[in-house]
C-alpha positions in Angstrom: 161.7 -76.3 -195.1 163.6 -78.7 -193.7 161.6 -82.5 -192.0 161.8 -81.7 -188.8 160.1 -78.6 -189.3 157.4 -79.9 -191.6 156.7 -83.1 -189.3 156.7 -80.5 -186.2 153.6 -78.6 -188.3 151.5 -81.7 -189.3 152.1 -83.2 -185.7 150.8 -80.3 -183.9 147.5 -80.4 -187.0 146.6 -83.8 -186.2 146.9 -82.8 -182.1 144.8 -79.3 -182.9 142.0 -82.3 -184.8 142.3 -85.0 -182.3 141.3 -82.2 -179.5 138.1 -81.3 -181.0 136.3 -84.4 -180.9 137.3 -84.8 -177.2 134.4 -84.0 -175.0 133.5 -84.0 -170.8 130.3 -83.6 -169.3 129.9 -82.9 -165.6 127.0 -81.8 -163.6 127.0 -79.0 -161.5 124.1 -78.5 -158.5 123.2 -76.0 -156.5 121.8 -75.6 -153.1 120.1 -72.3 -152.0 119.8 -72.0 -148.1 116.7 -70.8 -147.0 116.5 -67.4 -145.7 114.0 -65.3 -144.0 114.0 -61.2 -143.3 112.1 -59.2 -141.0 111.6 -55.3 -141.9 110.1 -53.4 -139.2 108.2 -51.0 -140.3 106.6 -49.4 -136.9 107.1 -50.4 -133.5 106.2 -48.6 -130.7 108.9 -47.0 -128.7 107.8 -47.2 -125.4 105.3 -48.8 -123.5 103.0 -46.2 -121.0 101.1 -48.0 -118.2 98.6 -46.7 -116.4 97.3 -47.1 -113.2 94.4 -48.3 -114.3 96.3 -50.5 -116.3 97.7 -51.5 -112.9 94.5 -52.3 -111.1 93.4 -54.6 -114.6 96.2 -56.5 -114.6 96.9 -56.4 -118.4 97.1 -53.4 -121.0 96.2 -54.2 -124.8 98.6 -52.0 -126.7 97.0 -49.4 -128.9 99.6 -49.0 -131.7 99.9 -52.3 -133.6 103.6 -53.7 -134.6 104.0 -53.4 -138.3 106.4 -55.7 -140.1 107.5 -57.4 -143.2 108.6 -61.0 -143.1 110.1 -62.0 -146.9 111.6 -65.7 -147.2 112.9 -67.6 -150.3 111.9 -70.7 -147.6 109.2 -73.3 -149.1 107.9 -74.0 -145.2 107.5 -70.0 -144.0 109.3 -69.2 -141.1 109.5 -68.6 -137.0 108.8 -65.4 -135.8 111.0 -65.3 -132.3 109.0 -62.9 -129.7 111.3 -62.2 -126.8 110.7 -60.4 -123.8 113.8 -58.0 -123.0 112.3 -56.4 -120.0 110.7 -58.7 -116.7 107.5 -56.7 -116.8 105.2 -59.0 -118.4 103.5 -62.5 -117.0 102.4 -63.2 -120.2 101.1 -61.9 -123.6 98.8 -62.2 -126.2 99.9 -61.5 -129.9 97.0 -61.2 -132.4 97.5 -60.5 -136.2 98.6 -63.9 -137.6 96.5 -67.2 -138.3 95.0 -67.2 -134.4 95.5 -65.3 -131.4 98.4 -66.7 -129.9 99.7 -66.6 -126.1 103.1 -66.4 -125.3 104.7 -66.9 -121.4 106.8 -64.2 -119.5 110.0 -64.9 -121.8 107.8 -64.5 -125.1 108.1 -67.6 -127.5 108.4 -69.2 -131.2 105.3 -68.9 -133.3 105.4 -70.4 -136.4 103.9 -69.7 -139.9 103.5 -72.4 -142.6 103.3 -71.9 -146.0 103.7 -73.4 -149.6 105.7 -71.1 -151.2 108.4 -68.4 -150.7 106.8 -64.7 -150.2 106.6 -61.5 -148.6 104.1 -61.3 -145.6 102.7 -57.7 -144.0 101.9 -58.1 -140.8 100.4 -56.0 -138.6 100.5 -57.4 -134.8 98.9 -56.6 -131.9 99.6 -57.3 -128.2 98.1 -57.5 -125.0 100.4 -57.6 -122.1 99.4 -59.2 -118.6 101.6 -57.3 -116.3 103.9 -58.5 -113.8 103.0 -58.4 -110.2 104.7 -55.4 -108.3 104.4 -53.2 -111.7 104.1 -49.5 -111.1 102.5 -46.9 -113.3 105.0 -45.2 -115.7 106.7 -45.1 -118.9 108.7 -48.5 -120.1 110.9 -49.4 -122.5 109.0 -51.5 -125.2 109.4 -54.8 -123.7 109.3 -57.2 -126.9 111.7 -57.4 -129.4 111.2 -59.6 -132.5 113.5 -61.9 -134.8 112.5 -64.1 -137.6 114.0 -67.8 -139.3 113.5 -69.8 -142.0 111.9 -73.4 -141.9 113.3 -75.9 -143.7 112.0 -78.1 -146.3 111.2 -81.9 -144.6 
């Protein structure tokens, strides 16, 4: 072997040794954004007022709402009930914490918790009608839509 060649072999030996006692650290993070899914899982498709619905003023809707809210949020969520149809004065939605009431144009109701979960919920609503209202079959006039809250 000729010196080149041999100094060539024991230069790239004490580079291979050298690089195994070299070390880095580094720390990696993570943030997972808070999330929140609502599954509906019956909702009534239309909404049949009466005339003696008329004449009360209100109708209390027979068939409750059932949904599933899941969020990997530490807080709990916003439930978003809108009104898609100028039928209603106001409502009243029970099946959470407390009955809650919500103007013409619906409203934010929000649920607090301590940790992430799936809810079942099964809401119910009672819908003061508009003035002018006339007996028929509507559309269902609230739709839904849910959000995470975010850890303070």
């Amino acid at each position: 072997m000729s010196g080149a060649r041999i100094a060539l072999i024991v230069a790239a030996s004490v580079a291979t040794a050298g690089a195994k006692d070299v070390r880095t650290e580094f720390s990696v993070s993570a943030t997972v954004l808070a999330v929140a899914n609502l599954e509906l899982q019956s909702v009534p498709m239309d909404l049949p007022i009466s005339a003696a619905d008329i004449r009360r003023g209100f109708i209390d809707v027979v068939q409750p709402t059932q949904v599933v809210v899941r969020s990997n949020s530490q807080s709990g969520f916003a439930l978003e009930v809108l009104t898609v149809a100028p039928m209603l004065s106001s409502m009243v939605v029970q099946g959470l914490d407390s009955d809650l009431s919500l103007g013409a144009d619906g409203g934010t109701i929000v649920q607090r918790w301590q940790k992430p979960q799936v809810l079942r919920l099964s809401l119910r609503f009672r819908f003061t009608l508009a003035p002018g209202l006339r007996a028929g079959d509507y559309p269902w006039p609230v739709r839904l839509a849910v959000r995470p809250l975010e850890s303070i």
